[in-house]
N, C-alpha and C positions, 0 to 999 in steps of 0.2 A: 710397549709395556709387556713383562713376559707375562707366561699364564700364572706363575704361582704368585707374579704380584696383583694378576687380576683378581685370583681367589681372596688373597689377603685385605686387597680393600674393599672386595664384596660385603665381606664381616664387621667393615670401620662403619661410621657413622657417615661418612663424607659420601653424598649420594652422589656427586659430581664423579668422583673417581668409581664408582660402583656401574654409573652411567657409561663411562668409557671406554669399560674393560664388553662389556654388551649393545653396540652401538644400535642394532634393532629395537631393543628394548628400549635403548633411550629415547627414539624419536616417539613408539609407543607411551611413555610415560609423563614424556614433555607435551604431548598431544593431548591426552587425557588430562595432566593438570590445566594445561590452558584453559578446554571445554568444559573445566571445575571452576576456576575461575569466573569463566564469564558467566555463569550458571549462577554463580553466588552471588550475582548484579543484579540480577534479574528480579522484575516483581512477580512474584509466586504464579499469579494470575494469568499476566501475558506472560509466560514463562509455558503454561501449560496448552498455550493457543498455538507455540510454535511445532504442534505436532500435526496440525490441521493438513490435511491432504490439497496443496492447490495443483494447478493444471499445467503441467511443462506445454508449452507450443512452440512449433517452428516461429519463425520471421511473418508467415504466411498464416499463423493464426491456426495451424495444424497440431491437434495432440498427440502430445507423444507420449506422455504417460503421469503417474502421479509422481508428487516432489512435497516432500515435507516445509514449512511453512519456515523451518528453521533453513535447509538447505536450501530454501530463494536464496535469502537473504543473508548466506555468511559465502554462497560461490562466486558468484550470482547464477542463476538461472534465471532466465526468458519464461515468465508463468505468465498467464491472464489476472486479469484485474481490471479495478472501475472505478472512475470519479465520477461524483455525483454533485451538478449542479443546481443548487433549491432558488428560485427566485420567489418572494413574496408578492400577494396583488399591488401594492405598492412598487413593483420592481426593483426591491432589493434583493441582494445577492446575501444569502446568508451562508456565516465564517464559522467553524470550529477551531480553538484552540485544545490540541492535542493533550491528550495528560501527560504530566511529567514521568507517569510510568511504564510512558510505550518506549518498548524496544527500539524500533527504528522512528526520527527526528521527534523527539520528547520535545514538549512546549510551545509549538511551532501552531500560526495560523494556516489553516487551508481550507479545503473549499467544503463542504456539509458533511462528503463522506467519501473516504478512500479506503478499499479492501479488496479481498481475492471472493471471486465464485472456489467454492469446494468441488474437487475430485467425485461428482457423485452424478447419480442419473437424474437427478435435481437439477443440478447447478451447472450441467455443461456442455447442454447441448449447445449444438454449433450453428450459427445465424443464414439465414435465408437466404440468396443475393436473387429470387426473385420480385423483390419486394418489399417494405416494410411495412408487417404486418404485427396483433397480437402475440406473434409467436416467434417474429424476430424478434435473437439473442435473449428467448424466453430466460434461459439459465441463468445469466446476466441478472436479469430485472429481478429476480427471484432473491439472488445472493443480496444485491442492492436494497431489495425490501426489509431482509433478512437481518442487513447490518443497519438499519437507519433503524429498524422497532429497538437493536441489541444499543446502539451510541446513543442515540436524542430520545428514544422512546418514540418516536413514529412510527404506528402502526395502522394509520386510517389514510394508507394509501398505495393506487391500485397500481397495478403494471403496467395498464396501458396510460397513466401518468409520464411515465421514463421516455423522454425524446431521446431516443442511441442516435449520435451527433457523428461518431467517427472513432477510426481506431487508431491508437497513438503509441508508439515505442519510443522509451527514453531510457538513463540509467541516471543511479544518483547514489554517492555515498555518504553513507549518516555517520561513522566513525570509522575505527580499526575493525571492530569488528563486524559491522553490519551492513549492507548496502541493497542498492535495489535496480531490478533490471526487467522491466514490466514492459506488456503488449496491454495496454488501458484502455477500456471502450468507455468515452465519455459519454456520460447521461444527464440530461437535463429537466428539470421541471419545473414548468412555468404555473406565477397563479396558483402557489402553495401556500397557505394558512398554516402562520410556524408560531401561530399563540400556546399552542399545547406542547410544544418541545420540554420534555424530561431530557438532560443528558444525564450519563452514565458516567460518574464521575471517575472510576477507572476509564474510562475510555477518552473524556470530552473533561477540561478544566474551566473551560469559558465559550458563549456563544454570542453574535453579534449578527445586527443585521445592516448593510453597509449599503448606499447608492455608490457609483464610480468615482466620484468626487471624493468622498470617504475614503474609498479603498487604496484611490490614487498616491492621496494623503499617507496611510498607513506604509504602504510598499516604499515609499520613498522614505522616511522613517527607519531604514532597517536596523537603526539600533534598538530601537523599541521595539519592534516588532518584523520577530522573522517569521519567512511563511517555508512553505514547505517546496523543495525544487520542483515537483510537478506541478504544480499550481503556478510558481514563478514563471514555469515552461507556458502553461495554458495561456497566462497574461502576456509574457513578452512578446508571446509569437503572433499575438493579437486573437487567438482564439476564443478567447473568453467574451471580448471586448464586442468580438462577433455575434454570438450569441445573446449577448447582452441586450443588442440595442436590435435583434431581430425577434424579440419574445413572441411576438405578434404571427411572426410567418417563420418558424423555424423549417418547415416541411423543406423549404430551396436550397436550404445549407446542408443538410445532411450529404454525409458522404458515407454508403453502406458499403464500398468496394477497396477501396484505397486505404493501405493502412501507411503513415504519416510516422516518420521519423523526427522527434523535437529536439535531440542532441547525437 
């Protein structure tokens, strides 16, 4: 196209040819409306959480630096994060269903509570390997505490509640635009009283308390009911199952060394 035709359809209406006479700018302008786009999808809400500072780390569980909550999950990046396992004295394993307006896997059953520790001197310090103590993966328990008062409304419960079971890297995509590529420290808590549970209903749509027979039920079910790929990950690979039926003596299952690849 020569130049005086690129001026001439600069001045048309036809953004296409306007585009192609400035090809920099095009990729600039097709970039920007996309991130318009998928912005205009979004619930207002969890829209403004995607600026939260989470934790880039190596393979090795080494930080590298802060990563916006929105760039995990449209590159991926490799951040930290946590599932929280709640058993009741009854020894149920109790389920959230997702709001339909979270960003990444909307509607989906999983396990009490999944989210990131924050980028802060709060939320990141790094875990002991002399031991597991109060103060192992304090950060962790902290963020953990942090989100389980924000989704269910539990706030009468302490730190040293949280059994840190192990650390786990998986990846998992939730659409075109979104996906996930997390270093997970699973936490457990046994012998939890979940009469008081407020969920947040931006956050939580439905809660349940299920024994394994239940649960078993449900997974197999997956027209009815989809659960969320880390959770599918924790059960398939028999970890949960683990956990489950060892409430009693968790201390011999923990793994504070070994971080566990699940896909």
């Amino acid at each position: 196209m020569s130049l005086t035709n690129c001026f001439k359809n600069y001045y048309t209406i036809d953004v296409e040819k306007q585009l192609a006479c400035w090809p920099t700018m095009a990729v600039h302008v097709r970039r920007i409306s996309s991130i318009r786009s998928i912005a205009e999808k979004l619930n207002p809400i969890q829209a403004h959480y995607l600026d939260e500072p989470c934790i880039h780390v190596t393979e090795k569980d080494e930080p590298i630096g802060s990563v916006s909550k929105k760039d995990c999950h449209r590159n991926p990046i490799l951040h930290r994060a946590f599932s929280v396992f709640i058993f009741d004295p009854e020894r149920r394993l109790l389920l959230q269903k997702r709001s339909l307006d979270k960003i990444t896997f909307p509607g989906v059953w999983t396990n009490a509570c999944c989210s990131h520790p924050l980028h802060n001197r709060s939320e990141m310090d790094m875990p002991s390997h002399s031991g597991e103590n109060l103060d192992f993966a304090i950060g962790i328990r902290r963020a953990a505490k942090r989100k389980l008062d924000h989704e269910l409304g539990i706030s009468n419960i302490d730190l040293a509640q949280f059994h840190v079971m192990g650390r786990f890297i998986y990846k998992a995509v939730s659409d075109n635009d979104w996906m996930e590529h997390e270093l997970d420290y699973a936490l457990v808590v046994p012998n939890f009283d979940c009469k008081n549970i407020s969920p947040n209903s931006e956050e939580v749509s439905d809660v349940k308390l299920v024994d394994q027979s239940t649960l078993e039920s449900m997974m197999q079910d997956s027209k009815t009911h989809k659960f969320s790929p880390w959770f599918n990950l924790f059960a398939n690979f028999d970890w949960l199952k683990l956990w489950w039926n060892n409430l009693h003596d968790l201390e011999k299952l923990k793994d504070l060394t070994a971080i566990h690849r699940l896909n």
